[in-house]
Structure formats: C-alpha cells, structure tokens
TORSE-944295 format. One record per residue: residue in three letters; x, y, z of N, C-alpha, C in turn. Coordinates in pm, whole numbers, padded with zeros to 5 digits, always signed. Example, Ala and Ser with C-alpha at 12.3 -4.5 7.8 and 13.67 -1.06 7.14 Angstrom:
2
ALA+01319-00569+00780+01230-00450+00780+01320-00330+00780;SER+01285-00225+00708+01367-00106+00714+01290+00003+00787;
This chain:
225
UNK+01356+00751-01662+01280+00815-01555+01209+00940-01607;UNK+01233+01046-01729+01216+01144-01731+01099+01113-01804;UNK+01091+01011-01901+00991+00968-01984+00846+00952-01914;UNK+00874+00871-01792+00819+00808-01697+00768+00914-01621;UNK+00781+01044-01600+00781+01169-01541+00674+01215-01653;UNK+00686+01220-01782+00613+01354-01873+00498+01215-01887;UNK+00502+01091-01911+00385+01013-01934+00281+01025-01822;UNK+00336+01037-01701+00279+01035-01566+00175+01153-01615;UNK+00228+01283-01633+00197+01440-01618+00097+01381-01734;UNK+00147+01356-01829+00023+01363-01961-00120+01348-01920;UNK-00122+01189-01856-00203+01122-01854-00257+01177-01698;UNK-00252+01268-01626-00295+01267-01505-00490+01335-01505;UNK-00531+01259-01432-00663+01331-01443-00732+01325-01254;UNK-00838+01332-01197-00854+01346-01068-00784+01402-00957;UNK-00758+01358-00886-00684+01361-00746-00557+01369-00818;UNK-00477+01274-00875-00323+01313-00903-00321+01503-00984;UNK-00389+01491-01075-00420+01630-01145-00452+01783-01063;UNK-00512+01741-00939-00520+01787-00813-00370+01846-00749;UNK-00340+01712-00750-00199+01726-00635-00108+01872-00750;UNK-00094+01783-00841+00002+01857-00966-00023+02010-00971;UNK-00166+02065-00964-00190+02209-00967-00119+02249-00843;UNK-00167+02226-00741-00092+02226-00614+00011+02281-00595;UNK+00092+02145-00680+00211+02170-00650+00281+02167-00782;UNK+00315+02242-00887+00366+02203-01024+00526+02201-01013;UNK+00578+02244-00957+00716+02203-00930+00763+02033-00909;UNK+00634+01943-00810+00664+01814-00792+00738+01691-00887;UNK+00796+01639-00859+00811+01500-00959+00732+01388-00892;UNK+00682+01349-00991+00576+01261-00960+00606+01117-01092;UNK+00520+01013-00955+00515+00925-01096+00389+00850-01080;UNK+00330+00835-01187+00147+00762-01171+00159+00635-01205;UNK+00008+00632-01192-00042+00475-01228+00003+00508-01374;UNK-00022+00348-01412-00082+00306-01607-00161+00426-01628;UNK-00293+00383-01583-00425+00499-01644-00398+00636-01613;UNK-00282+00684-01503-00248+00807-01444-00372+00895-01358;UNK-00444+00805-01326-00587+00871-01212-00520+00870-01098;UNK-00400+00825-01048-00350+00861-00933-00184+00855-00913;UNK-00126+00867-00767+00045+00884-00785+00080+00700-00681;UNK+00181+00707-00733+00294+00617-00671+00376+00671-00574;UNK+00409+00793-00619+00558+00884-00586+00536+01047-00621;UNK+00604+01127-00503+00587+01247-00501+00662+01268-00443;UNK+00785+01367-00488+00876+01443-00430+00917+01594-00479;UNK+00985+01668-00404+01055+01769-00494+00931+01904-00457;UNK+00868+01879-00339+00787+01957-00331+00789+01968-00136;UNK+00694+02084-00134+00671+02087+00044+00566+02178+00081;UNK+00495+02106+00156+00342+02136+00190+00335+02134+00367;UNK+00309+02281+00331+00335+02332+00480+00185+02309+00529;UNK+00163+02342+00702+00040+02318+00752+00068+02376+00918;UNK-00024+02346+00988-00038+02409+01121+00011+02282+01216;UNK+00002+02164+01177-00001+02065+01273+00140+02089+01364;UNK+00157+02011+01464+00268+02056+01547+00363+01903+01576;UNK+00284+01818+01505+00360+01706+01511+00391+01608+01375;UNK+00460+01522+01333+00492+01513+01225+00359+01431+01129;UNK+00317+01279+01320+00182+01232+01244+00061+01316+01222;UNK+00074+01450+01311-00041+01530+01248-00026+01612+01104;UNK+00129+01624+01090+00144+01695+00967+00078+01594+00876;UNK+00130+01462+00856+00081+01378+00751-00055+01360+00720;UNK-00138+01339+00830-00252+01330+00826-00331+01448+00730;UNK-00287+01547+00776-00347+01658+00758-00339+01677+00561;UNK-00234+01634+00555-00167+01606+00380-00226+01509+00372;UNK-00274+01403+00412-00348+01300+00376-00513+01351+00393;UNK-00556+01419+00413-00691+01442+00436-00761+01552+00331;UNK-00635+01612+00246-00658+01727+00130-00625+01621+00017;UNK-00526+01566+00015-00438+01539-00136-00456+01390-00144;UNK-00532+01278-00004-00524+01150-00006-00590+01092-00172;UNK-00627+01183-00216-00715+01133-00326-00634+01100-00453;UNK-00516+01132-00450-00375+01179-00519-00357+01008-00514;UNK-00291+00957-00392-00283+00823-00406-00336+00718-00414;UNK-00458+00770-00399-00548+00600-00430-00662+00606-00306;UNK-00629+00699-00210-00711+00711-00095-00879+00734-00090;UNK-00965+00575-00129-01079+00681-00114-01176+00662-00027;UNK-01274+00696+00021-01405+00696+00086-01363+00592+00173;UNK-01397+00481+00123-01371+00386+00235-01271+00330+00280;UNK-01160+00357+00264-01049+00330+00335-00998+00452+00449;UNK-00937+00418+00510-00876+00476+00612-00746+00442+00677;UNK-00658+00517+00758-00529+00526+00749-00527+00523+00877;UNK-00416+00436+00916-00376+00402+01082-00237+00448+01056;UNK-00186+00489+01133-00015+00530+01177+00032+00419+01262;UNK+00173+00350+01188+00241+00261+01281+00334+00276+01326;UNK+00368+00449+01327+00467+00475+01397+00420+00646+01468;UNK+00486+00682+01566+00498+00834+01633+00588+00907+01624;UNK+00666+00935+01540+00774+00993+01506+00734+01122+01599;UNK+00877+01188+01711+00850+01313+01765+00898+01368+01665;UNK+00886+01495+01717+00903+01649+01614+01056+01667+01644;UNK+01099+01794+01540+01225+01808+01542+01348+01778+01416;UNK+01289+01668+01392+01381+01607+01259+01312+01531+01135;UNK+01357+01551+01028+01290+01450+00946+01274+01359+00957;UNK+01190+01327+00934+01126+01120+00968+01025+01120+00846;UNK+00983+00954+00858+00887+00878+00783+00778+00859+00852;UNK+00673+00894+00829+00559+00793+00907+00474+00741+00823;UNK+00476+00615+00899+00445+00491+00794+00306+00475+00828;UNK+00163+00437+00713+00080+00469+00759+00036+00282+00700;UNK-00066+00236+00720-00163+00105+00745-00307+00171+00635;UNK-00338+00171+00516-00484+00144+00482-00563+00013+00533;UNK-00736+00060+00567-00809-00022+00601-00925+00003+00541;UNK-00999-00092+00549-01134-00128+00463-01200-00192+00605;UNK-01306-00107+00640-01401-00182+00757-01301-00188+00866;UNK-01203-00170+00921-01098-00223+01005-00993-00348+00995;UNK-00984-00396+00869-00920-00509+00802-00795-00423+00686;UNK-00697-00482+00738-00539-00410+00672-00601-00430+00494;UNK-00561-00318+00399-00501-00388+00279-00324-00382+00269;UNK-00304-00559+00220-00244-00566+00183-00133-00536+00081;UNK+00019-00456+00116+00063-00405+00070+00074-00297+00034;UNK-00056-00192+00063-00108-00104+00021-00035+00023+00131;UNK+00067+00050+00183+00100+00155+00309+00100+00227+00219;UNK+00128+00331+00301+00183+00467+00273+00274+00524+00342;UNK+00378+00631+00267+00518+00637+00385+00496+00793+00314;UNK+00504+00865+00421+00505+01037+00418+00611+01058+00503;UNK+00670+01169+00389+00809+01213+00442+00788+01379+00506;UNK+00851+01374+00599+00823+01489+00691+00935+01529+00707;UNK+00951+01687+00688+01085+01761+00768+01059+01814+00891;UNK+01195+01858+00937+01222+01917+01067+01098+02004+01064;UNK+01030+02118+01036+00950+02218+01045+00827+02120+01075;UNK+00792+01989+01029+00677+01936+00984+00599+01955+00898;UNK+00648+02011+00785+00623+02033+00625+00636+01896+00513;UNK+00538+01806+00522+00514+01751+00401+00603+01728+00253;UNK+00714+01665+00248+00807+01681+00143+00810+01547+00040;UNK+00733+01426+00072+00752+01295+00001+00640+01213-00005;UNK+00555+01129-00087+00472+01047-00035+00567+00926-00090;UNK+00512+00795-00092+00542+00707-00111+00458+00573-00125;UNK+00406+00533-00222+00332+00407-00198+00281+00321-00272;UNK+00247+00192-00267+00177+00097-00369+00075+00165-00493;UNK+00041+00116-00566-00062+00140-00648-00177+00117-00651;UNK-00275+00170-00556-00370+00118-00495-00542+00197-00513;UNK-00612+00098-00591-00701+00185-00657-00798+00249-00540;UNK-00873+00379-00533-00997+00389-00471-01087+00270-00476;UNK-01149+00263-00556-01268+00193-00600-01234+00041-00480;UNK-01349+00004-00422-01374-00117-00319-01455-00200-00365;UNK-01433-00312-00417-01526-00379-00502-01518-00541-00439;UNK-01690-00631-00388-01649-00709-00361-01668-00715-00174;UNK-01758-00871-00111-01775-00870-00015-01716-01007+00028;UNK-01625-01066+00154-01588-01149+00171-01690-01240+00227;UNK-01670-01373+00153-01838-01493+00180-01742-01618+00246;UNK-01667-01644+00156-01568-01794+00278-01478-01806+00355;UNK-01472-01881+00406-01449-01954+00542-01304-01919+00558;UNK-01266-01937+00641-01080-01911+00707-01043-02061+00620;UNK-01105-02163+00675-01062-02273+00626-01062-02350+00481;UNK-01201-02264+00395-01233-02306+00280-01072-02186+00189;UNK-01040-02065+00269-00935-02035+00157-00812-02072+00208;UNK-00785-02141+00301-00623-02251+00338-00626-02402+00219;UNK-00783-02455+00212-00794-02530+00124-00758-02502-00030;UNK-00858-02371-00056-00796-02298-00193-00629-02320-00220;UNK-00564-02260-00114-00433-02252-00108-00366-02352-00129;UNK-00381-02472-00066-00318-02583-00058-00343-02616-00186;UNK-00463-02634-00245-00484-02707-00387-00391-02633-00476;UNK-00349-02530-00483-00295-02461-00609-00153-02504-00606;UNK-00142-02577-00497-00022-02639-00510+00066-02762-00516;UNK+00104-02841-00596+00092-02961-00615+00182-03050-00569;UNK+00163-03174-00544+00245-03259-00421+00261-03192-00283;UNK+00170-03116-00270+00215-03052-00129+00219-03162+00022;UNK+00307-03118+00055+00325-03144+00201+00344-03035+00344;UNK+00238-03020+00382+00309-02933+00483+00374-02953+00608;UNK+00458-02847+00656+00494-02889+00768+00462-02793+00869;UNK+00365-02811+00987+00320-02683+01098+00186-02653+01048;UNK+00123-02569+01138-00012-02512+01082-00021-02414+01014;UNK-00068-02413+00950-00090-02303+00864-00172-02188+00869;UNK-00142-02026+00857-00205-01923+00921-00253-01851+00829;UNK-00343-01778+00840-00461-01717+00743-00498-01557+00816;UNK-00549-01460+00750-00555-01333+00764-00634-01254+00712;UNK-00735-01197+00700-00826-01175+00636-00853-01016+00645;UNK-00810-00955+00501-00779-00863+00444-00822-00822+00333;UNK-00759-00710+00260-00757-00672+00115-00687-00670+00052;UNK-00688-00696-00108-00578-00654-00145-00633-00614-00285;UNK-00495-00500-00361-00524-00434-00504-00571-00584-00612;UNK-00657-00573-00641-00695-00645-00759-00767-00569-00975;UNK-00605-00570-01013-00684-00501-01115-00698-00340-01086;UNK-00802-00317-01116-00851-00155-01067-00932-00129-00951;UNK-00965-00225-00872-01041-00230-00715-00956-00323-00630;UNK-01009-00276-00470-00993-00350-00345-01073-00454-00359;UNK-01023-00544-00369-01124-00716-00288-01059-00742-00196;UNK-01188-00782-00106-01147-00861+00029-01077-00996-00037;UNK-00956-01032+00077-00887-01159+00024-00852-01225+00180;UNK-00829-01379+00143-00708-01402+00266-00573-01455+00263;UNK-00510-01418+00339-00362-01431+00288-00299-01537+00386;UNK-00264-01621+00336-00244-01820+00384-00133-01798+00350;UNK-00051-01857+00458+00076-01881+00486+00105-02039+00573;UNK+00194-02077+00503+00214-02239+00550+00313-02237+00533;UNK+00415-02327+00573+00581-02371+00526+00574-02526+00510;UNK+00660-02566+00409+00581-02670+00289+00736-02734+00311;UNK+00736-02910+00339+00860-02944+00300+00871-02993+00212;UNK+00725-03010+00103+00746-03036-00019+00621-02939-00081;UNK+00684-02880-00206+00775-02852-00234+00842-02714-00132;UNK+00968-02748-00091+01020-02656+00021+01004-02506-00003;UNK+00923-02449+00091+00925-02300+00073+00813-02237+00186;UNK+00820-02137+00232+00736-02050+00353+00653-02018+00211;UNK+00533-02069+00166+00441-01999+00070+00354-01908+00140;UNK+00349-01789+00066+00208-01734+00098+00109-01689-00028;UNK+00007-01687-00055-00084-01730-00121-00208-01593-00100;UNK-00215-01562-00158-00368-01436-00154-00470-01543-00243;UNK-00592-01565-00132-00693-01617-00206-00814-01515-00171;UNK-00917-01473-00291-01025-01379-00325-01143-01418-00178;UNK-01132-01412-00116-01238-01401+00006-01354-01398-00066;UNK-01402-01348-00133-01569-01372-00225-01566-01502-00287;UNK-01456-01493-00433-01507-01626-00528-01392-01742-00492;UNK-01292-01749-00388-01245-01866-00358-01094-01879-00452;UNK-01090-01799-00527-00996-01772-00658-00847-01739-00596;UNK-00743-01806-00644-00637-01758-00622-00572-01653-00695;UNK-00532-01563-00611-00471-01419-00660-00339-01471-00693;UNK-00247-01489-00603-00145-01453-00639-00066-01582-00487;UNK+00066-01656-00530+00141-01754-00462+00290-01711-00487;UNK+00352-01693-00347+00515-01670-00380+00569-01723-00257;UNK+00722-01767-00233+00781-01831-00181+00859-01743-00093;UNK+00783-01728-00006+00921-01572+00074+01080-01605+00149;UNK+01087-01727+00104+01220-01784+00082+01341-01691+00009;UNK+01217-01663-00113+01295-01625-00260+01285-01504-00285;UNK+01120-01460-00235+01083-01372-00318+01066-01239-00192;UNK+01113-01118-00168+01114-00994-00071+00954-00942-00095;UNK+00856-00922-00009+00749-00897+00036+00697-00773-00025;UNK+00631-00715-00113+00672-00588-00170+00560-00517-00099;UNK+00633-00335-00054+00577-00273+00027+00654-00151-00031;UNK+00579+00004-00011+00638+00132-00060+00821+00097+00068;UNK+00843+00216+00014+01015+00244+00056+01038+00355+00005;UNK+01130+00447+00112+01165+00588+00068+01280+00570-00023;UNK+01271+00604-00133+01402+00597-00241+01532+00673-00201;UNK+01611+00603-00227+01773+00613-00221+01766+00788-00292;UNK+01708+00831-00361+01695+00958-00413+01685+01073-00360;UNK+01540+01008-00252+01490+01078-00189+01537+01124-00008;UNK+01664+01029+00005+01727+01036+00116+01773+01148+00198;UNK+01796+01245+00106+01852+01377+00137+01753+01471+00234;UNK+01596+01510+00146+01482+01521+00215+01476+01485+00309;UNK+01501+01326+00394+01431+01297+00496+01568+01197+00584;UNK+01665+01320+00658+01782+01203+00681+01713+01156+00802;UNK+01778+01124+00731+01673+01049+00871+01650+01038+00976;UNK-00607-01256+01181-00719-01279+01277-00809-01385+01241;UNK-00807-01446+01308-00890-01492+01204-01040-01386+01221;UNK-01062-01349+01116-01183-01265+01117-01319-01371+01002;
C-alpha cells in the first residue's frame, strides 16, 4: 500500500495534483497515468453547506476534477443523508442524462459536514464517442458473443456509459438469463461500433462499484433510450 501511495504522489499531475496541494496530509491513491484519484482519505475539507448532500457537492464542484469529474458529466445524489452524523452520500455520474456505468462516487461526510473521504471507480474525464445502434441491434451483439446460447425470458437493455480505456463511450448494457450456457449474463456492448466491451455472469461474478473501505470506517461510523 505504501508503495502504491508514493507511486500515486509521483506520478500525480492535474486535478489529482490539485487536490494534493490542498490537502498534503491526504492518502491518496491514483490512476496508472496518476491524472486523477481512486481514493482519498486522512484529510477534511470544511465548507458552509448545512447539509451533508450540500457539503459533498460543494467538494465536488472545487476538487471534482481530482476524480475523473469533467465538463460533461454530472452528478445526481441517490441518497439524503440528514445532518448530524457521519454518513456516505452516494452520488450517480451522467453524460446527457444517461447513468455511467459503474462510475459512482461515495463522499464521506462527518458530523460537522466536513468532507473527510472520496471514493470511486476510475473514471476518465475525457467523453469520447456518440451512440448510433439500436436497443435491439446491441441484444443481438450480445447474444452472438455467446455460444450455444439459449435464453430463457426477455432480455433487458440500458443505454448508458461506460469507462473505456482512457474515455467515456456510450454503451448498452444487455442482460438476459441463459439456460444454456446457465448464467444471468450481462454484457456491455459499444453503442457507436456494435463491439463488445466486456460479458460476466452475475451468478459468479459481484458487480463492481466504489465502497467505503474497512479502513476508512472509523471516519464515517456510520430505458430503453
């Protein structure tokens, strides 16, 4: 971890390099290229807001650039945490009004409403990429990438973003339950070139999304289009 700590710091440049002046006390941990954070703790960023989703916001509207936050995305709150105690509020990125996938953000808030944690995917600024096919042409994508398929039920589709590489592409995310070969698949196919991203069996495989670390517990007790 500590390695993982001074590589982060080395390599930091933009918005993460930002946060770090800020706050040089923080532990942090970056991307690969280190242009932005994953993780931020060990620090606390006070503000005027009087509620916890306004505290976050408000930390999200100076330092969003820190995590990956840029220009065209924007942040929905899926929760209201009242004031008073530490909490999480869990936030939704969007592109045009369409979720990216995987991409939340979880800001840790204390009793005062002081800013103490971020938390989140690795999710580049950069938006690259306009969605051209059909709901039905990427269930087809889906199905083909998979062989002997059989399904069982209809199959549901969602039309989103997700991290690709070093940019956002629009994608859609197809979900079917298959009795051959048996498994709830879901499938990210590229909404522009028809291309499959990425297929896993959520049978098997846990949905990956930020989470406040076991570490960090103390801080914060707690369409079809």
């Amino acid at each position: 971890m500590i390695a993982v700590l001074l590589a982060a710091s080395a390599a930091m440049s933009g918005g993460a390099r930002d946060f770090k002046t800020a706050f040089p006390a923080a532990s942090v941990i970056g991307s690969a290229d280190g242009t932005r954070l994953t993780h931020a703790s060990g620090f606390q960023a006070e503000g005027r807001a009087d509620t916890p989703e306004a505290a976050a916001r408000e930390f999200l509207a100076r330092h969003g650039a820190a995590f990956g936050i840029g220009p065209r995305q924007q942040v929905v709150a899926r929760d209201h945490p009242a004031s008073g105690q530490a909490v999480a509020v869990h936030f939704e990125r969007r592109v045009g009004g369409a979720p990216v996938f995987d991409g939340d953000v979880v800001v840790g808030v204390n009793a005062k409403n002081a800013v103490v944690l971020v938390n989140t995917a690795d999710v580049p600024a950069r938006v690259a990429g306009r969605p051209r096919i059909s709901r039905d042409s990427a269930i087809r994508a889906a199905k083909r990438a998979i062989g002997d398929l059989e399904v069982s039920g209809a199959p549901r589709a969602e039309r989103g973003w997700r991290t690709a590489g070093e940019a956002i592409r629009p994608v859609w995310r197809v979900e079917f339950t298959a009795a051959r070969p048996k498994g709830d698949w879901r499938t990210f196919v590229d909404a522009e070139t028809a291309r499959v991203l990425q297929r896993v069996d959520l049978r098997t495989t846990a949905s990956p999304g930020p989470a406040v670390p076991e570490r960090a517990r103390p801080d914060l007790q707690r369409e079809d289009r």
